[in-house]
PAZAPA-4460 file (N, C-alpha, C; in steps of 0.05 Angstrom, whole numbers, plus 32768, in hexadecimal, padded with zeros to 4 digits):
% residues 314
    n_x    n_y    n_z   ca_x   ca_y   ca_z    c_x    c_y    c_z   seq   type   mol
   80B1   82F3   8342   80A7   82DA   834F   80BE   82CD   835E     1      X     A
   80BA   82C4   837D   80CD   82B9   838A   80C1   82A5   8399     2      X     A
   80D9   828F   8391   80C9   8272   839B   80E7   826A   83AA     3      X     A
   80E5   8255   83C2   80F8   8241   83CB   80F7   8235   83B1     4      X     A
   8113   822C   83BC   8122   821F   83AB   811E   81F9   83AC     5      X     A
   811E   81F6   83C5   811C   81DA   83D9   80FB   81DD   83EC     6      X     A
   80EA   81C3   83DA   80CE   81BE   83E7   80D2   81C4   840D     7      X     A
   80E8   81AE   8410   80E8   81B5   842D   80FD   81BD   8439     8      X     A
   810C   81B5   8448   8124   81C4   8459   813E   81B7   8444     9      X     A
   8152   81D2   843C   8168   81C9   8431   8175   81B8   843A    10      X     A
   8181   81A4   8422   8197   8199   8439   81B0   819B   8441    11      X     A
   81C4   8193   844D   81DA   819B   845B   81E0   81BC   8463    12      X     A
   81CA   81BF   8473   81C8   81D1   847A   81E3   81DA   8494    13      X     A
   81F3   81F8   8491   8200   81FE   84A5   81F4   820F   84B9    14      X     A
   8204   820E   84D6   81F7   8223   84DA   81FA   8247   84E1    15      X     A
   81F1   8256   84E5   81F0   8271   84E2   81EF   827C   84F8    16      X     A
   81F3   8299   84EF   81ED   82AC   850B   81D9   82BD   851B    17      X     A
   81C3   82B5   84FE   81AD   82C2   850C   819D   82BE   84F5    18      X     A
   8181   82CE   84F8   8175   82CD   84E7   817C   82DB   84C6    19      X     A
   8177   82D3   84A5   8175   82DF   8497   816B   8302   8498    20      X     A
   8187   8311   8493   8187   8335   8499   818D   833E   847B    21      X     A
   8182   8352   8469   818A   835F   845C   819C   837B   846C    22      X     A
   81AE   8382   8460   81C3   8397   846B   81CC   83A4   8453    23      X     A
   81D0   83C4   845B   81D7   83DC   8449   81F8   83D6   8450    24      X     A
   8207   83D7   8435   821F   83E7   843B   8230   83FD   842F    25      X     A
   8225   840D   8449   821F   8428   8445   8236   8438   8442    26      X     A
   824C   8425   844F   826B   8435   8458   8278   8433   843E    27      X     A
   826D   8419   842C   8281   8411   8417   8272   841C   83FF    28      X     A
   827E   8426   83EC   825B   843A   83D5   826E   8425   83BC    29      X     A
   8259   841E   83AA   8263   8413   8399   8261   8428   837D    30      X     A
   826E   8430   8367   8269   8451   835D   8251   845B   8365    31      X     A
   8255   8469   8382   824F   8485   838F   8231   8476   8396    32      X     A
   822D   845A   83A2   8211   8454   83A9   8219   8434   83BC    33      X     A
   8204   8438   83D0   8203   841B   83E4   8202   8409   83D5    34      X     A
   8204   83F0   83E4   81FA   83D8   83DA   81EF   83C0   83EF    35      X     A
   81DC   83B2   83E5   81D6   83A4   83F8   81E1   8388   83F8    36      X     A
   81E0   8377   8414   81E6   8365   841C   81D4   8356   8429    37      X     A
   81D5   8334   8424   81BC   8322   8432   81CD   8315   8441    38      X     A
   81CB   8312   845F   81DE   82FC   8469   81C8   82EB   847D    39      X     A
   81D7   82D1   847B   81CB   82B8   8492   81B2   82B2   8487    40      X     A
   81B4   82A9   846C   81A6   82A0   8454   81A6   827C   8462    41      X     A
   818E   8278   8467   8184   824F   846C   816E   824F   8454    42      X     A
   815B   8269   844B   8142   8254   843B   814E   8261   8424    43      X     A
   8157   8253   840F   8164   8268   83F1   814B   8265   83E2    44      X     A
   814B   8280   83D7   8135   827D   83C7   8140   8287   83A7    45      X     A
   8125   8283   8399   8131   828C   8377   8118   829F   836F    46      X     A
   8125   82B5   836D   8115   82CA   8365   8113   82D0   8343    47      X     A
   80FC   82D4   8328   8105   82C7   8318   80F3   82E2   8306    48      X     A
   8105   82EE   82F4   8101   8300   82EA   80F7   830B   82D5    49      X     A
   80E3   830C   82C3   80E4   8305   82A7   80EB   8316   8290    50      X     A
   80ED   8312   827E   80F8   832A   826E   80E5   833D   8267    51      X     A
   80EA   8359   8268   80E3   8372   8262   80E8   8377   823C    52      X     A
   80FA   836C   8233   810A   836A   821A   80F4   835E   8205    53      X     A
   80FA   8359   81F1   80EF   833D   81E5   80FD   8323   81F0    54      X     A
   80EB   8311   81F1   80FA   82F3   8200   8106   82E2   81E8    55      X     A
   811D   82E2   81F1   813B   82D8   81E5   8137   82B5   81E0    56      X     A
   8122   82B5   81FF   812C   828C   8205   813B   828D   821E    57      X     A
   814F   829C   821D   816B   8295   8235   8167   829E   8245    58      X     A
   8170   8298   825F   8171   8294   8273   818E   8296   8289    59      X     A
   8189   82A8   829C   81A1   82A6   82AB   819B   829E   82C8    60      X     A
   81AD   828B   82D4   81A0   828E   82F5   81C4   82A1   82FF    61      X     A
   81BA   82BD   830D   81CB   82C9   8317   81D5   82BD   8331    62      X     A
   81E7   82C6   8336   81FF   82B9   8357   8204   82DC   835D    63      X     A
   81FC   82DF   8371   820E   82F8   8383   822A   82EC   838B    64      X     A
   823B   830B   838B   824F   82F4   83A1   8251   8302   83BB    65      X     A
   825F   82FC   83D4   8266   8302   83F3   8274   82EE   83FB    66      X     A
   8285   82E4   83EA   8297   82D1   8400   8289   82BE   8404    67      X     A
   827B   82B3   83FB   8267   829A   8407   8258   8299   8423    68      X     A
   8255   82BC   842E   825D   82BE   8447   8240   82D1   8449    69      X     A
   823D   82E1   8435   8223   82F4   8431   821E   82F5   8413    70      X     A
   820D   8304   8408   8201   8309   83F5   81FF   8324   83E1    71      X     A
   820F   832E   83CC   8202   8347   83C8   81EB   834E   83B3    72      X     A
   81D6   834C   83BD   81C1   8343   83B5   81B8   8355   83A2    73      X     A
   81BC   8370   83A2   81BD   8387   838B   81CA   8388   837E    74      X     A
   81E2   838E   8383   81FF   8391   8374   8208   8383   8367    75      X     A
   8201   836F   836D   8207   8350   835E   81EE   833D   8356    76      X     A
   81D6   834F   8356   81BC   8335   835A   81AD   834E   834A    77      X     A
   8192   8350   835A   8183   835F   8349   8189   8373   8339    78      X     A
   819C   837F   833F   81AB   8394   8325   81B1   838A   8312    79      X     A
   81BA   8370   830A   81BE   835E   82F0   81A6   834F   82E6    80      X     A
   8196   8349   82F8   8177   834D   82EE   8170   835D   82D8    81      X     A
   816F   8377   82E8   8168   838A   82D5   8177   838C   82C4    82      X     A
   8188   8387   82B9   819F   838D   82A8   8192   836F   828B    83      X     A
   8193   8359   8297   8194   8332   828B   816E   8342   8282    84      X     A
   8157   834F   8288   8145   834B   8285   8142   835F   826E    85      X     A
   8143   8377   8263   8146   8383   825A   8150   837C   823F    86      X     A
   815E   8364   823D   816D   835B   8229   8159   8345   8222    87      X     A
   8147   8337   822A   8136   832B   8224   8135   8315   8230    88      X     A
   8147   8312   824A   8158   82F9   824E   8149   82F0   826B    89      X     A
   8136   82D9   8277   8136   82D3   828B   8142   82D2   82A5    90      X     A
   8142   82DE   82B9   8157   82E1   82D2   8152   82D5   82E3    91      X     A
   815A   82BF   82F0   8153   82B5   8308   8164   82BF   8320    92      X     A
   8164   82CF   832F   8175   82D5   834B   8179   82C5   8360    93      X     A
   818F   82B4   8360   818B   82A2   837B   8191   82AB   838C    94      X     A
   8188   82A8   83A4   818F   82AE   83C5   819D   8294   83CC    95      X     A
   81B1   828F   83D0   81BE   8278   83D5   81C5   827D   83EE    96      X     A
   81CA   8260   83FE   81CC   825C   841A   81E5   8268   841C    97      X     A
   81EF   8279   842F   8207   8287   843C   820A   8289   8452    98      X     A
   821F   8289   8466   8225   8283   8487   823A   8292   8489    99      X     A
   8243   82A0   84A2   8259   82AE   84AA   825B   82A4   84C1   100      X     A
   8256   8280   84CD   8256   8272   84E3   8270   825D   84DD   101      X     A
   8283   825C   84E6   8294   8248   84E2   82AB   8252   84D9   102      X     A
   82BD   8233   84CE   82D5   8245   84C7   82D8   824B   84AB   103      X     A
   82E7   8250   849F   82E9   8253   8489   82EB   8242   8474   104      X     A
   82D9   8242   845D   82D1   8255   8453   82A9   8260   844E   105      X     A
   82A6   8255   846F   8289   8256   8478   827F   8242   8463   106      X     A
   826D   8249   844F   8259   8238   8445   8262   8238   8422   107      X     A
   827C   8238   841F   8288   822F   8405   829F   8236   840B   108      X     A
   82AF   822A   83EC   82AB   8223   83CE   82A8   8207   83D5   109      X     A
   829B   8200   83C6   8295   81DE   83C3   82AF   81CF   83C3   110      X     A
   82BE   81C3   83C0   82AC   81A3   83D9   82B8   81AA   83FC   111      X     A
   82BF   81C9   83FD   82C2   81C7   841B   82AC   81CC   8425   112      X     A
   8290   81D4   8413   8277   81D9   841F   8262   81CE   840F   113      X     A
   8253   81C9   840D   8239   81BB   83F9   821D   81D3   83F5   114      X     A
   8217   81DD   8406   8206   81EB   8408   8203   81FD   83EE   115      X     A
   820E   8216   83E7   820D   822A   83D2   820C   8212   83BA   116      X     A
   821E   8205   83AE   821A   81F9   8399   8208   81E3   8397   117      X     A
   81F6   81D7   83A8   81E1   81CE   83A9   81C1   81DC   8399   118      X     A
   81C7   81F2   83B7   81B7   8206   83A3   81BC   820C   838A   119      X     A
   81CE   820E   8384   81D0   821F   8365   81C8   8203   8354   120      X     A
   81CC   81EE   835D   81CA   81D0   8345   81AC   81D7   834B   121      X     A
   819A   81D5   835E   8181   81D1   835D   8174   81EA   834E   122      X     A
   817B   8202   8356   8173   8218   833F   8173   8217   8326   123      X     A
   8187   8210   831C   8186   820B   82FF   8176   81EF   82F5   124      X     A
   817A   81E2   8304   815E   81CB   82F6   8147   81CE   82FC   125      X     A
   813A   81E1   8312   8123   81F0   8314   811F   8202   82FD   126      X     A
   812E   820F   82ED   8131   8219   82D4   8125   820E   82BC   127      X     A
   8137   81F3   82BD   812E   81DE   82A7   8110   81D3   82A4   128      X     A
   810A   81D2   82C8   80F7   81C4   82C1   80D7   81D4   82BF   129      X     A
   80DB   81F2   82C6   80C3   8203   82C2   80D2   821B   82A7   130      X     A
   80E3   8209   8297   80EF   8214   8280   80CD   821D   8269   131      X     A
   80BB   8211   826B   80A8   820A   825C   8091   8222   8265   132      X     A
   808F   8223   8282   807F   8232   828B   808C   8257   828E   133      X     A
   809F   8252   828C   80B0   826C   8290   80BE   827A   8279   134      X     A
   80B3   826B   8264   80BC   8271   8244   80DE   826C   823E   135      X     A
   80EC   825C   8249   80FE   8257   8251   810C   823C   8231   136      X     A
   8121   8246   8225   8129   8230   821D   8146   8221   822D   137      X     A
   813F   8209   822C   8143   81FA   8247   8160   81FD   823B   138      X     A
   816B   81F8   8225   817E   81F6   821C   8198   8219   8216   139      X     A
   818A   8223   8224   8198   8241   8228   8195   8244   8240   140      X     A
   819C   823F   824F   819D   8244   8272   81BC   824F   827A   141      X     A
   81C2   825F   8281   81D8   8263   828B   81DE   8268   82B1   142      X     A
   81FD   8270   82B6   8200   8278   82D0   8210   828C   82CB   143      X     A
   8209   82A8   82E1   8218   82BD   82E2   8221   82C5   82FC   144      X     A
   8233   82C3   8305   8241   82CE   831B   825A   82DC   8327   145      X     A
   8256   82E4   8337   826B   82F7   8347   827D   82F5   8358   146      X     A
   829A   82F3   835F   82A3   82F3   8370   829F   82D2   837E   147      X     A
   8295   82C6   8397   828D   82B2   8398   827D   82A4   838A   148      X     A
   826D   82B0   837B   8261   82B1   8366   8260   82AB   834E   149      X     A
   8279   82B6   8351   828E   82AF   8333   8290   8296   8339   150      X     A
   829C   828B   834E   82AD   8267   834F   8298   8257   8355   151      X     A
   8279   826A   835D   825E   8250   835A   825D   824D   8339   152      X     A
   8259   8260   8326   8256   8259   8312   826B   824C   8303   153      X     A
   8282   8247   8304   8298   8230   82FA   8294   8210   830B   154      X     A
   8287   821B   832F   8284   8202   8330   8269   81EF   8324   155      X     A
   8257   8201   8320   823E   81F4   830A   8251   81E7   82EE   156      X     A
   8260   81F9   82E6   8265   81F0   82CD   8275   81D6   82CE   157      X     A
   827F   81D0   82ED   8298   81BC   82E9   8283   819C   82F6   158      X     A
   8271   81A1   830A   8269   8192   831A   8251   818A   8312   159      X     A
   824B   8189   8301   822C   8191   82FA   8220   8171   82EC   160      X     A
   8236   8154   82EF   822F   8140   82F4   822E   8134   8312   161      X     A
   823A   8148   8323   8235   8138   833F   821F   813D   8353   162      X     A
   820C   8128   8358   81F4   812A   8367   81FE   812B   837F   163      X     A
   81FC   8145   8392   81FF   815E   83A4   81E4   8148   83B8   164      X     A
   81CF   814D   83B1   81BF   8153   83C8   81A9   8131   83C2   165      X     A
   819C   8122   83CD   8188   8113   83C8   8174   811C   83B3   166      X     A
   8168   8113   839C   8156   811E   8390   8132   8125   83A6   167      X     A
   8129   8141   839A   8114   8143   83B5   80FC   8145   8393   168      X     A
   8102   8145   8377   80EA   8146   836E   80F0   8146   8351   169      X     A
   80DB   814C   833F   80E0   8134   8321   80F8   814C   8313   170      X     A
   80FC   8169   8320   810F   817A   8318   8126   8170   831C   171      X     A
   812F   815C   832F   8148   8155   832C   8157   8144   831E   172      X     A
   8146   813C   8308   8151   8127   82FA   8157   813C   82DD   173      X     A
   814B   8151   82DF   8155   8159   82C9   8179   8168   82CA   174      X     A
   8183   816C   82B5   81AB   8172   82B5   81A8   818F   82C5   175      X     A
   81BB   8194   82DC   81CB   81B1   82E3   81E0   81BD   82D3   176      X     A
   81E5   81AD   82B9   81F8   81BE   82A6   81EF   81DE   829B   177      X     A
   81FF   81EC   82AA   81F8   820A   829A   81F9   820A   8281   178      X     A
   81EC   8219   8267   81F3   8218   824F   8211   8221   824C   179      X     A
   8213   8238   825A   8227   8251   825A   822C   825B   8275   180      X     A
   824B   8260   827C   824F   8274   8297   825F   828F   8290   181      X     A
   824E   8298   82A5   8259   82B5   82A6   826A   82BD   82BF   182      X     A
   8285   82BC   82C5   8295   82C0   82DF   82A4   82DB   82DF   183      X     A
   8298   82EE   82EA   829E   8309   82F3   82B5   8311   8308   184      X     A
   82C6   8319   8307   82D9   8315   831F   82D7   82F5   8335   185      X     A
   82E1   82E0   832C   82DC   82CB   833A   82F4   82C8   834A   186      X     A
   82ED   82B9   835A   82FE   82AC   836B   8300   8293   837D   187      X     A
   8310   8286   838A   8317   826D   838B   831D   8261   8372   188      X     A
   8333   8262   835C   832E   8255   8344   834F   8250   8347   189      X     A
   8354   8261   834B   8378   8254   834A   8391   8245   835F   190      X     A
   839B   8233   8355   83A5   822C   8369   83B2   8233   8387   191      X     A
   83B8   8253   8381   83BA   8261   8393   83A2   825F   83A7   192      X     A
   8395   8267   839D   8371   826C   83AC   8370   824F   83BF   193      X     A
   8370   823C   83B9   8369   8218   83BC   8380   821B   83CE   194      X     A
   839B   8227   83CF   83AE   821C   83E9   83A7   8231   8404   195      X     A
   8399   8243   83F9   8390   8256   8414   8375   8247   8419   196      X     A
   8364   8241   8406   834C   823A   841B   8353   821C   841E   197      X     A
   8363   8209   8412   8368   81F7   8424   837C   81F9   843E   198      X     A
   838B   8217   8443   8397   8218   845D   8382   8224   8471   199      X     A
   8372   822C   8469   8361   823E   8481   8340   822D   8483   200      X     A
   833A   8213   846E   8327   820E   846D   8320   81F6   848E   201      X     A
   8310   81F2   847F   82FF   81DF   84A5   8312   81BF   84A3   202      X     A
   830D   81B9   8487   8322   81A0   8483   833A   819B   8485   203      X     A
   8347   81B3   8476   8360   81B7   847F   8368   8198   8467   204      X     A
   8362   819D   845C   836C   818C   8443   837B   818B   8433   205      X     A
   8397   817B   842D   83AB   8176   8415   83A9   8172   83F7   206      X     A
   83B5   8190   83EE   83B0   8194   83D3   83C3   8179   83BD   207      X     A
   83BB   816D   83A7   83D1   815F   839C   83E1   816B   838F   208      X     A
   83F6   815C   8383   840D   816B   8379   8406   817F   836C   209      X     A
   841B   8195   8361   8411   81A5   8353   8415   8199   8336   210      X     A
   8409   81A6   8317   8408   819A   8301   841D   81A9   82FC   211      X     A
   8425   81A1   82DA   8443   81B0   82CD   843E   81D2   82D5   212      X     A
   8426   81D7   82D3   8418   81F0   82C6   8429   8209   82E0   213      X     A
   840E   81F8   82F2   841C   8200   8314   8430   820A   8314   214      X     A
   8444   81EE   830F   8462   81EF   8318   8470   8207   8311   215      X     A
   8469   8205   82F0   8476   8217   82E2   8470   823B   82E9   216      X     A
   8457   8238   82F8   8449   8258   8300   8436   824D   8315   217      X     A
   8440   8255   832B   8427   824D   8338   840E   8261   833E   218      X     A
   8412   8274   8334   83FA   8285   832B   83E8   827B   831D   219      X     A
   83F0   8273   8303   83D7   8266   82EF   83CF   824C   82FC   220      X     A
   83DD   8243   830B   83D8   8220   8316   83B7   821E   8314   221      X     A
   83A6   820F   8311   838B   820E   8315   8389   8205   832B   222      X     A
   8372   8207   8337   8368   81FA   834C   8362   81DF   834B   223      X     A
   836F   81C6   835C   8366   81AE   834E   834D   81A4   8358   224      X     A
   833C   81AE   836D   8324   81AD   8363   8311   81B8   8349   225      X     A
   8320   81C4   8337   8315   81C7   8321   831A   81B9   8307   226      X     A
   8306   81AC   8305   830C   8187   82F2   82FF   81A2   82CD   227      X     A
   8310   81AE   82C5   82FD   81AF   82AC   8304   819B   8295   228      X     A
   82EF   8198   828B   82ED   817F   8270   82E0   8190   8252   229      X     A
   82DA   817F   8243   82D0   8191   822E   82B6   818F   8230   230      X     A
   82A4   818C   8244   8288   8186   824A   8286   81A3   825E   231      X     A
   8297   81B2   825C   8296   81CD   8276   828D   81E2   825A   232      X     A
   827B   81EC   8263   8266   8203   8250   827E   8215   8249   233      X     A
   826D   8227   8237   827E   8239   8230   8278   8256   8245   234      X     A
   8295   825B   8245   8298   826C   8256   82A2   828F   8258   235      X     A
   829D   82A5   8265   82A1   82BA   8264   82AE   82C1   8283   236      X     A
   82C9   82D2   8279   82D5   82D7   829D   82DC   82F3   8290   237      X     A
   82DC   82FF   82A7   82E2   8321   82B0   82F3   8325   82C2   238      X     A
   8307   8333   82C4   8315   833B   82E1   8321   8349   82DC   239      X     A
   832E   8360   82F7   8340   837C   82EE   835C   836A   82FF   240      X     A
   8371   8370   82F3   8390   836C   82FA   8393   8379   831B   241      X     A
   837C   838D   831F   8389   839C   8337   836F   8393   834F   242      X     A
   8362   8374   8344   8351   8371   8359   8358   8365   8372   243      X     A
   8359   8376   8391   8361   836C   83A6   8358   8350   83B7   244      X     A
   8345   834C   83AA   8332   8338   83BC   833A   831A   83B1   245      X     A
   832D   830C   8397   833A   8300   837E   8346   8308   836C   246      X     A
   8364   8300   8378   8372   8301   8360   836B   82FE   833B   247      X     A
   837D   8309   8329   8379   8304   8313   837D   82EE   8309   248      X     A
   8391   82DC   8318   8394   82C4   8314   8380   82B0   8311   249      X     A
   836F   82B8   8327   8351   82A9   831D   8349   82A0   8305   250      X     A
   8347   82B3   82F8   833C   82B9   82DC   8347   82A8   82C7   251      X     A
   836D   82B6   82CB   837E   82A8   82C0   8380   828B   82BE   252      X     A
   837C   8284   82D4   8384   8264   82D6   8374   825A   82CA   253      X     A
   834C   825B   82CA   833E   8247   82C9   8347   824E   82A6   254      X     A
   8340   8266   829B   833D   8271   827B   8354   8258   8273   255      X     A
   836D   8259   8272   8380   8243   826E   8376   8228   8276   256      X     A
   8370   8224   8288   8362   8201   8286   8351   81FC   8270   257      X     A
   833A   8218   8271   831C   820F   8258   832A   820D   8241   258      X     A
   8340   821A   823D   834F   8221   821F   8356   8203   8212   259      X     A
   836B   81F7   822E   8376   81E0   8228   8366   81BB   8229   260      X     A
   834A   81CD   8233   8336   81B5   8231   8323   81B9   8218   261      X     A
   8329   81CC   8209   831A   81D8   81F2   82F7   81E1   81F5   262      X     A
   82F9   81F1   8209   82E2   81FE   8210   82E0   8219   8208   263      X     A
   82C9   8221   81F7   82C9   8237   81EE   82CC   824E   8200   264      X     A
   82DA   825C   8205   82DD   8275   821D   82E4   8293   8218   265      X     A
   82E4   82A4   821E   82E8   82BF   8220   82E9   82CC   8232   266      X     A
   8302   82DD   8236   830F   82EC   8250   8319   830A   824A   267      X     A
   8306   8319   825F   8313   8332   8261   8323   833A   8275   268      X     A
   8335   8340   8276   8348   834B   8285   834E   836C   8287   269      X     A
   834A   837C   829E   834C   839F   829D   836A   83A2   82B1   270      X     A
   8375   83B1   82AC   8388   83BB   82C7   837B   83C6   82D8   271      X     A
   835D   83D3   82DA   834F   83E0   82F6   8339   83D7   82F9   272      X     A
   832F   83D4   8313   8316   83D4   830C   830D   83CE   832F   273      X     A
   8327   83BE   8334   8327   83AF   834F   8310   8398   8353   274      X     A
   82FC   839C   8370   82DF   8384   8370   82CA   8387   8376   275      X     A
   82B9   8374   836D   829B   8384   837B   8291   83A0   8372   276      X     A
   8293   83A9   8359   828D   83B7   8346   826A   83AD   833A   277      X     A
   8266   8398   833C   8252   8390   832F   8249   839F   830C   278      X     A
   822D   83A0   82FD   8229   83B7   82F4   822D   83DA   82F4   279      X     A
   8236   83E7   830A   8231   83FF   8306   824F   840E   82FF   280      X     A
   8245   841B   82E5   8259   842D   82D6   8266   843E   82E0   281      X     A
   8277   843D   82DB   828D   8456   82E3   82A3   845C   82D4   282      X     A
   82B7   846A   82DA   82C7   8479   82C2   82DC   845C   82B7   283      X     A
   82DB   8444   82C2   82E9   8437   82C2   82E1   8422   82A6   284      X     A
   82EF   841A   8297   82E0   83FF   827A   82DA   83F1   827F   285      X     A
   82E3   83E3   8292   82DC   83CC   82A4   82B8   83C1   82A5   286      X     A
   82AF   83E2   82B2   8295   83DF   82B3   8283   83D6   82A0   287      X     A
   8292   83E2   8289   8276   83DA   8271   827B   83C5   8263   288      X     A
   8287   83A5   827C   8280   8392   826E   826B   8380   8263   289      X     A
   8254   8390   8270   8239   837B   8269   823A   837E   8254   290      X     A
   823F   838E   8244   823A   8393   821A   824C   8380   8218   291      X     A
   8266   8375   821E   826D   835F   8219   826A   8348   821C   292      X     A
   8253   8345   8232   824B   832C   8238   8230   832B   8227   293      X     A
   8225   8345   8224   8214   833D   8209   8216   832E   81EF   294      X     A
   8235   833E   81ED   823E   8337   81CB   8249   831D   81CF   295      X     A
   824E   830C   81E4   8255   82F0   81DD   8240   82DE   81EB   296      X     A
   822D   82E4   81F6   8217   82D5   81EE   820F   82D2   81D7   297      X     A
   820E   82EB   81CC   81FF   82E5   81AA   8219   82D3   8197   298      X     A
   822B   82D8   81A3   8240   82B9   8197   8241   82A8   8198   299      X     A
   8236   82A4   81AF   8232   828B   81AC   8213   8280   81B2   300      X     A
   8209   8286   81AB   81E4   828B   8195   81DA   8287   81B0   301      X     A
   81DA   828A   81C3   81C3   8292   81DD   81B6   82A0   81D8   302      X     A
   81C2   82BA   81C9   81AE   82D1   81C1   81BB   82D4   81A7   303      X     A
   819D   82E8   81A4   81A7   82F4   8182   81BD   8308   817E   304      X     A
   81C9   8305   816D   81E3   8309   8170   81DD   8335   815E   305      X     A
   81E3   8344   8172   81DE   8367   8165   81E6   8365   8158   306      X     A
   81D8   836F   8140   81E4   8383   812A   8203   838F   8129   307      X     A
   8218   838E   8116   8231   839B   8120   8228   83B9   811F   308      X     A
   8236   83CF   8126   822E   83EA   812E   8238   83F6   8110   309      X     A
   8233   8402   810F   8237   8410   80F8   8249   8422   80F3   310      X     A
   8258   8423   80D3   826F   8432   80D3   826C   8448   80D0   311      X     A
   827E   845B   80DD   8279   847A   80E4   827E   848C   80C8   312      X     A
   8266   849F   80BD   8269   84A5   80A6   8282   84BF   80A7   313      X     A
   8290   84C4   808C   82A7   84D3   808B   8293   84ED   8088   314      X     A
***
C-alpha cells in the first residue's frame, strides 16, 4: 500500500531537474548485482509493508540513503522491507523529497534544508496515527537508515520537538519521537562532516567554537548541530573503519555524545566493509549485521527477545 505523505503540495519545496526517474546502476554491482536509484523526488510517498512473520507490534519507517541527492530505493529500501517484515515487524518505505538542483548539499541535512526531515517528521506520525488500523503499537515505532539516511534518522531522534512544517491535519499533533534508531553507515554527524558542509553549503555558515572534546580530537568533535539530551531514543550505529564516503568518525562521535547524555546505545565497528553495502551478504562480517540489529531490538523489548542458541553437544 502506497499513499502521499502530504494531502496537498509539500512544503518548502526545492527545485529539480526534471521529472521523478527510477535508474539502474548497472556500472556499480553491489555483491555481484545492480541497484536501483529514484531521483527528482517532489511527491514523497510512504509505501507500507505488513508483516509476513507473526506481528511483533513494531514498526520501522526506513530512509534510503543518496546524498540527499537520490534515493536507493532497493538496496537501502525495499530490500530491508523484506528483511523488517519477515521478522514480524511493520515497514513503512519512505520516498523522501531529493534534488540534485543547487548547491550543496541540494535538499539536506537539516537545517541547511527542511524538506527530507519534514517528510520523515510527517511519516512517522502518519504511523502513530493509523497505528490502530495498521496493527501498529504506537509506542514501538522506530527509524532505520542509511548513509544520508543514517543522519535523517539521528535527525528525527534529535529534532523531533521542532515543528518543521504548518500542521495540515489531526496527524500532526500527535509526537515524531522515534521509539528507537537504527543508523547504518551515517553521515554528516561529526564535526568534521558540519565544517565541510558548512564550507561548501548555500549558507555558508559559521560553526561555534569547538567543545573540550573537539579540541582535544577533532575527529570525535560532534556536530554542533547535533543537540543530544537524554530524551534521544535508544540507539544502534554500524560502520566499517575503511568507509570512503562517511567517515567512521561519524559513528564515533555521535556513540560518545549518547554515552555522555546517558542514552542507551550500541555500536558496531568492522575494519572492511567500505559503503552502500546495504543488506546483501558477502564474504565480509560486516554484512550479517541485521541478526544484530535483531538481537538488540529484543533488548530493548521492541521485540521478543530469541531464544539463546544452544550449546554445542561434546
Amino acid at each position: 500500500m502506497q499513499i502521499p505523505i502530504w494531502p496537498d503540495a509539500a512544503p518548502d519545496p526545492q527545485p529539480v531537474s526534471g521529472p521523478e526517474t527510477a535508474k539502474t546502476g548497472a556500472s556499480d554491482l553491489v555483491a555481484g548485482k545492480p541497484w536501483t536509484y529514484v531521483e527528482n523526488v517532489t511527491t514523497p510517498t510512504m509505501t507500507i509493508y505488513s508483516p509476513t512473520g507473526t506481528n511483533t507490534g513494531a514498526a520501522v519507517v526506513v530512509f534510503p540513503g543518496g546524498g540527499y541527492q537520490i534515493l536507493a530505493i532497493d538496496l537501502e529500501g525495499t530490500e530491508v522491507c523484506d528483511w523488517l517484515t519477515q521478522k514480524g515487524i511493520t515497514c513503512a518505505l519512505l520516498k523522501y523529497r531529493v534534488t540534485d538542483v543547487g548547491p550543496y548539499p541540494k535538499s539536506g541535512p537539516y537545517p541547511e534544508s527542511l524538506m527530507a526531515l519534514e517528510d520523515a517528521q510527517r511519516a512517522l506520525r502518519l504511523m502513530r496515527f493509523h497505528a490502530a488500523e495498521w496493527r501498529i503499537d504506537p509506542h514501538k515505532i522506530g527509524v532505520l537508515g542509511f548513509s544520508a539516511g543514517g543522519h535523517l534518522s539521528v535527525a528525527m531522534s534529535i529534532y523531533f520537538d521542532e515543528h518543521l512544517y504548518t500542521a495540515v491535519d489531526a496527524a500532526d499533533q500527535l509526537s515524531c519521537r522515534p521509539d528507537f534508531a537504527v543508523a547504518i553507515y551515517p553521515g554528516h554527524l561529526s564535526r568534521a562532516a558540519a565544517e565541510y558542509d558548512a564550507g561548501m553549503g548555500a549558507k555558508k555558515y559559521a560553526l561555534p567554537p569547538p567543545d573540550s572534546l573537539a579540541t582535544a580530537d577533532e575527529n570525535i568533535g560532534l556536530n554542533p548541530d547535533i543537540a543530544v539530551t537524554n530524551e534521544t531514543p535508544p540507539t544502534f550505529l554500524l560502520q566499517a573503519e575503511d568507509d570512503h564516503v562517511d567517515s567512521v568518525y561519524d559513528s564515533l562521535s555521535y556513540y560518545i555524545a549518547l554515552k555522555k547524555a546517558g542514552v542507551p546505545a550500541e555500536m558496531h565497528l568492522y575494519a572492511h566493509g567500505n559503503h552502500a553495502f546495504g543488506l546483501r551478504r558477502t564474504k565480509l562480517p560486516i554484512t550479517a549485521w541485521p541478526q544484530l540489529v535483531e538481537t538488540w531490538l529484543g533488548t530493548i523489548a521492541m521485540i521478543p527477545e530469541s531464544p539463546p542458541a544452544a550449546a554445542p553437544s561434546n
